[in-house]
C-alpha positions as CSV (number, residue, x, y, z in Angstrom):
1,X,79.5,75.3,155.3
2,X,79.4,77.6,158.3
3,X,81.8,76.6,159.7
4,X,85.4,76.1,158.6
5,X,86.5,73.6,161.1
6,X,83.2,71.4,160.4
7,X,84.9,70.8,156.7
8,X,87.8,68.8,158.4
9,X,85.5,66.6,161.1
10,X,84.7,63.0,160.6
11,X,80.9,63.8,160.8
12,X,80.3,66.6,158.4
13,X,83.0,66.0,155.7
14,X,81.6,63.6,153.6
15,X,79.9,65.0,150.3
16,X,78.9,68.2,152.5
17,X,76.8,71.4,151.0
18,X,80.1,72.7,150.0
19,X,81.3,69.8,148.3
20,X,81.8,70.4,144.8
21,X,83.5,67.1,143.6
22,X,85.8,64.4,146.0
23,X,87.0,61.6,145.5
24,X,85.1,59.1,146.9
25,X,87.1,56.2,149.3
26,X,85.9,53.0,150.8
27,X,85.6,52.9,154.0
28,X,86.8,50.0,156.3
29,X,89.9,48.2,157.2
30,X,92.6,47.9,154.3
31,X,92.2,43.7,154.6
32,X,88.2,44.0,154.0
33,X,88.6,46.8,151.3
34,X,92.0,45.9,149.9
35,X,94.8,48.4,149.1
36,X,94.6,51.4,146.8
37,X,90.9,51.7,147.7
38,X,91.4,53.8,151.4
39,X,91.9,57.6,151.5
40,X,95.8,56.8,153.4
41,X,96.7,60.5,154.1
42,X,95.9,60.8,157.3
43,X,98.8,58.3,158.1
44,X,101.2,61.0,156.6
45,X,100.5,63.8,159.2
46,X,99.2,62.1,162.6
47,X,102.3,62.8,164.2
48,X,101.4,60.1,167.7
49,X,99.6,57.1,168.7
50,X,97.3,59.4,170.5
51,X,95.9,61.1,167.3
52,X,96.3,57.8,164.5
53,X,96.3,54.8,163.9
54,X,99.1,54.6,161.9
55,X,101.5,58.0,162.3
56,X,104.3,59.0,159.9
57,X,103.7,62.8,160.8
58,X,106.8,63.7,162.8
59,X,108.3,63.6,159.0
60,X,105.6,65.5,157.8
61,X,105.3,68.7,159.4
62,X,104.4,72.4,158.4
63,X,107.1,74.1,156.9
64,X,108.6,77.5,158.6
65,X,107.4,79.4,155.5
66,X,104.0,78.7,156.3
67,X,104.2,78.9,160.0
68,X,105.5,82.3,159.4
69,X,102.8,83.6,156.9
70,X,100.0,83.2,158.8
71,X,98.6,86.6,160.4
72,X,97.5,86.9,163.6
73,X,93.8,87.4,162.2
74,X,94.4,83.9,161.1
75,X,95.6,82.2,164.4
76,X,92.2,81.4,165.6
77,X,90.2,79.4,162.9
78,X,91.8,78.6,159.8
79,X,95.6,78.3,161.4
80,X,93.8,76.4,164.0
81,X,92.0,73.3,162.0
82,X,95.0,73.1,159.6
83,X,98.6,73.0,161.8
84,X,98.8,72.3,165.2
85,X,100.4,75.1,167.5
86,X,101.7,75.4,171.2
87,X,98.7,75.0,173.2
88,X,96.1,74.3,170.8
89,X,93.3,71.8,172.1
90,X,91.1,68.9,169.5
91,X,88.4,67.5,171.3
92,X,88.3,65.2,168.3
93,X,91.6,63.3,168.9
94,X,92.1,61.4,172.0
95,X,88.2,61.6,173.3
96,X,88.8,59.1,176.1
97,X,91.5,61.2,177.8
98,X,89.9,64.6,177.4
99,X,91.1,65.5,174.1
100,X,94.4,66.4,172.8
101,X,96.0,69.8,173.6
102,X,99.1,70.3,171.5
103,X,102.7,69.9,173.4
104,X,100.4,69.4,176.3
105,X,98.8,65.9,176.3
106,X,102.1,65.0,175.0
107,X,105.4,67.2,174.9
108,X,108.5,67.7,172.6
109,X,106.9,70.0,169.5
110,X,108.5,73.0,170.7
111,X,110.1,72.6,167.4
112,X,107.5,72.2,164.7
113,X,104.2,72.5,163.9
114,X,102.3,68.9,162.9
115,X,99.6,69.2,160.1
116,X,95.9,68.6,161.9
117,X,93.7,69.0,159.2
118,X,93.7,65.6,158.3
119,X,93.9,64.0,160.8
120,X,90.6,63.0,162.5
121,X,91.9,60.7,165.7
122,X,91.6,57.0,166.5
123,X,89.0,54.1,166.1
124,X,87.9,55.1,169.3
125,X,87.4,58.7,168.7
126,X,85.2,58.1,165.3
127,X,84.5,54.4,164.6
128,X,86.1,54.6,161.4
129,X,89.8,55.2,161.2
130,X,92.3,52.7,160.7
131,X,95.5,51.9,159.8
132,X,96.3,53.5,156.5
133,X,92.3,53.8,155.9
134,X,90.5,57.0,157.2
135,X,87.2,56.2,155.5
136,X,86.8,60.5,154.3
137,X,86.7,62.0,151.1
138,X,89.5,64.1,149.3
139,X,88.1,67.8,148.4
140,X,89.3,68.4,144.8
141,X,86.9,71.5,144.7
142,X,85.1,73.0,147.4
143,X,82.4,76.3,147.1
144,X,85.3,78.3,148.6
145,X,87.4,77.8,145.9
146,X,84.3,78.5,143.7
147,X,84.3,82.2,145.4
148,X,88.2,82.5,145.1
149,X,88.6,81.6,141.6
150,X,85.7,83.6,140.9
151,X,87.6,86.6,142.6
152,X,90.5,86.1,140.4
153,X,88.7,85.9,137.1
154,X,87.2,89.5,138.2
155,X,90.8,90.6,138.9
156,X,91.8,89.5,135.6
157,X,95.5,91.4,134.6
158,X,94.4,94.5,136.8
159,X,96.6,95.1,140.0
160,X,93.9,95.4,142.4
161,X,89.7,94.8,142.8
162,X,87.5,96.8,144.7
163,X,83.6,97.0,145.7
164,X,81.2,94.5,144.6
165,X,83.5,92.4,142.9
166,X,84.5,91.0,146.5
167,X,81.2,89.8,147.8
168,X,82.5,86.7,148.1
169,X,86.2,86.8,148.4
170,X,84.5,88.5,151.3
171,X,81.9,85.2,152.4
172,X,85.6,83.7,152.5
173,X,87.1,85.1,154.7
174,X,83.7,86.1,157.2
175,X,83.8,82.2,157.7
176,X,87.1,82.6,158.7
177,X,85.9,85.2,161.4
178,X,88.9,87.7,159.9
179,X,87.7,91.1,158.7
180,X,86.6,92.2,155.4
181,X,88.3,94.2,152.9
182,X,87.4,97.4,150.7
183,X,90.1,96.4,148.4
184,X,92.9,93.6,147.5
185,X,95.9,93.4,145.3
186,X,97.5,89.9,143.7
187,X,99.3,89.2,147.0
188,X,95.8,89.5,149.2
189,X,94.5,87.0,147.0
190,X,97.5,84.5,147.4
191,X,97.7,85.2,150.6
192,X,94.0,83.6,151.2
193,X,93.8,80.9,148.7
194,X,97.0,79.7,150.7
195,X,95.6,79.5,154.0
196,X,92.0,78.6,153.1
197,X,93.6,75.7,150.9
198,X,96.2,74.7,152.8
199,X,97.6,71.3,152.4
200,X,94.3,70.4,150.3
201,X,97.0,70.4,147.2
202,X,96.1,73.8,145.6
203,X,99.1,75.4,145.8
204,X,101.7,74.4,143.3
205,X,99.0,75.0,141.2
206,X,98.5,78.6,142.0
207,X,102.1,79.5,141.7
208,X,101.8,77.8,138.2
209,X,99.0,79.5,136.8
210,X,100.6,83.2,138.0
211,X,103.8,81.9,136.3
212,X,102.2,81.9,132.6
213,X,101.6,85.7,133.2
214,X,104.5,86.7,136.2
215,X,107.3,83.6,135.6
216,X,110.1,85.4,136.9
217,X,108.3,86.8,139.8
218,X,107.2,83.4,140.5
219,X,110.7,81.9,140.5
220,X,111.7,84.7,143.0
221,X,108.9,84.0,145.4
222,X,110.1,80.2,145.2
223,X,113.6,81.0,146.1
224,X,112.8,83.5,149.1
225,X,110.5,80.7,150.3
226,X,112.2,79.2,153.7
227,X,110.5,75.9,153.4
228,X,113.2,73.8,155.1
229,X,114.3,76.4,157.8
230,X,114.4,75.1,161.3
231,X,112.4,76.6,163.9
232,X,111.0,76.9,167.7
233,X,108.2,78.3,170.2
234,X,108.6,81.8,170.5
235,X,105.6,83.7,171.4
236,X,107.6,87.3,171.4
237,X,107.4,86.6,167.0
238,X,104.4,87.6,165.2
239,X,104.0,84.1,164.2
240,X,104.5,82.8,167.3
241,X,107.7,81.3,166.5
242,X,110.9,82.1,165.6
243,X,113.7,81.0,162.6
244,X,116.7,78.5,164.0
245,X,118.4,78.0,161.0
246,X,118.1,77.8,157.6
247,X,117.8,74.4,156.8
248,X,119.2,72.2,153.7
249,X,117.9,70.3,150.8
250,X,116.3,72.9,148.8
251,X,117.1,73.5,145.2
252,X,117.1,76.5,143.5
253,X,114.1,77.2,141.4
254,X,114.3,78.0,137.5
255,X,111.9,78.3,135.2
256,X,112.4,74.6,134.2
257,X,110.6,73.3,137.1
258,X,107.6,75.1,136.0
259,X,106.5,73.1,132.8
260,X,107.6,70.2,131.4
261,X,110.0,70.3,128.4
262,X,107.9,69.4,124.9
263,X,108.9,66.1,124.2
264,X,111.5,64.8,121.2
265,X,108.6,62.8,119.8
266,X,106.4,66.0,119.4
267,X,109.1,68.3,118.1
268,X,110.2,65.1,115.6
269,X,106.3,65.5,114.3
270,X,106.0,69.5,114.1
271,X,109.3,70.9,114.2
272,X,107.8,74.2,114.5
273,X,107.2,73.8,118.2
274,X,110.6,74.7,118.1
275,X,109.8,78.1,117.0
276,X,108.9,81.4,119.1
277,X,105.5,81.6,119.9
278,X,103.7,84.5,118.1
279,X,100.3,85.9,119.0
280,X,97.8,84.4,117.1
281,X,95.3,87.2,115.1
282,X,91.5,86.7,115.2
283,X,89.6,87.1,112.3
284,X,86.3,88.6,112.2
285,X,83.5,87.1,113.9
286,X,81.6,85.0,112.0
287,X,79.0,84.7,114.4
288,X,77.3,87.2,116.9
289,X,76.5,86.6,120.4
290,X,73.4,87.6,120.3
291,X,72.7,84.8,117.7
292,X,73.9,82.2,120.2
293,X,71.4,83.0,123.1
């Protein structure tokens, strides 16, 4: 698509050109379509009655840690159409009265930052939404994704990738109006699979597949996260706002959250699960490639 914020509007999100697979909702009111049948996720992050139909968002807001690791670069278009900052205006929500400028149209979010990317307004602003029913589609893989996986498979276990192998790493992030790069390392390529997936449930997953290869580095990063951290407007911060306190709730990370244990009933069949894992030995190839194709 070329344009990111088009992926998160009511009219171009449905099984769009970069659609790779969604799961496909009903559409309608939950008493037409019945429960379990409506996409419901908007409810979790419209934050007013001005933006949703049903709103459970001032719950659900952006945590601090990812409030603070957007860049600047990033403020315009892909911070914009995925939290809601001071002063940020949505045409889309609240189309009677003008649109929706953030802690304008409404005040008292000095102190957080409401998740906007799914949230797509009001009956009235798109015909569709209603309570606990949005009637859009959940990306589970998007062409983006494609290009940023693909970058990661050309990283491999190198520490950095250079020149052609970021063609589209690079597409990425020209969408995002943010400038290309000659050059990335591991952290550049968290860094954008974060924000261009944000809360599209990619994450967790990321951090899991590093761990196989980097477990205790990943445990680290967890534990310097400051995901429950209080914070406020401050436009002197790089990110725009600023750290009030640290917050509480948060365990500490160990590599037991990271996979599940093997079960008793497995280890009761092969007892050898029990045993160190040892690298297993190839034998020689039976068959050539060049057979195959």
């Amino acid at each position: 698509m070329p344009s990111y914020g088009d992926l998160f509007q009511v009219e171009k999100w449905n099984n769009n050109s970069e659609s790779v697979f969604q799961l496909q909702w009903l559409q309608g009111s939950t008493d037409a379509i019945g429960w379990g049948a409506a996409n419901s996720i908007s409810a979790f992050f419209s934050w007013s009655t001005m933006v949703g139909e049903t709103n459970w968002g001032n719950a659900t807001y952006a945590s601090y840690d990812i409030v603070r690791t957007y860049k600047p670069e990033d403020f315009a278009v892909r911070r914009h159409y995925t939290i809601a900052t001071m002063g940020e205006t949505y045409p889309h929500l609240n189309k009677k009265g003008g649109g929706y400028t953030y802690n304008v149209t409404e005040t008292g979010y000095e102190g957080k930052c409401n998740v906007v990317k799914h949230v797509i307004g009001k009956l009235d602003d798109n015909g569709q939404s209603y309570q606990q029913s949005s009637g859009v589609n959940t990306y589970m893989m998007r062409l983006a994704e494609v290009y940023l996986n693909y970058t990661e498979a050309k990283m491999g276990n190198n520490s950095s990738l250079s020149g052609d192998d970021l063609k589209y790493f690079n597409m990425v992030r020209s969408r995002a109006k943010v400038p290309a790069k000659n050059s990335i390392t591991y952290e550049d390529l968290r860094y954008e699979r974060r924000i261009e997936l944000a809360y599209e449930g990619q994450y967790w997953y990321d951090l899991l597949r590093r761990s196989y290869y980097q477990e205790e580095e990943v445990i680290g990063y967890l534990n310097s996260q400051e995901r429950n951290a209080g914070y406020e407007w401050d436009e002197n911060e790089i990110c725009q706002y600023a750290k009030t306190g640290d917050g509480t709730g948060v365990s500490t990370a160990t590599k037991l959250h990271l996979a599940f244990p093997v079960s008793n009933v497995d280890l009761t069949r092969n007892p050898k699960l029990k045993d160190e894992p040892v690298a297993y030995e190839f034998p020689e190839r039976e068959v050539e490639t060049s057979t195959l194709f």
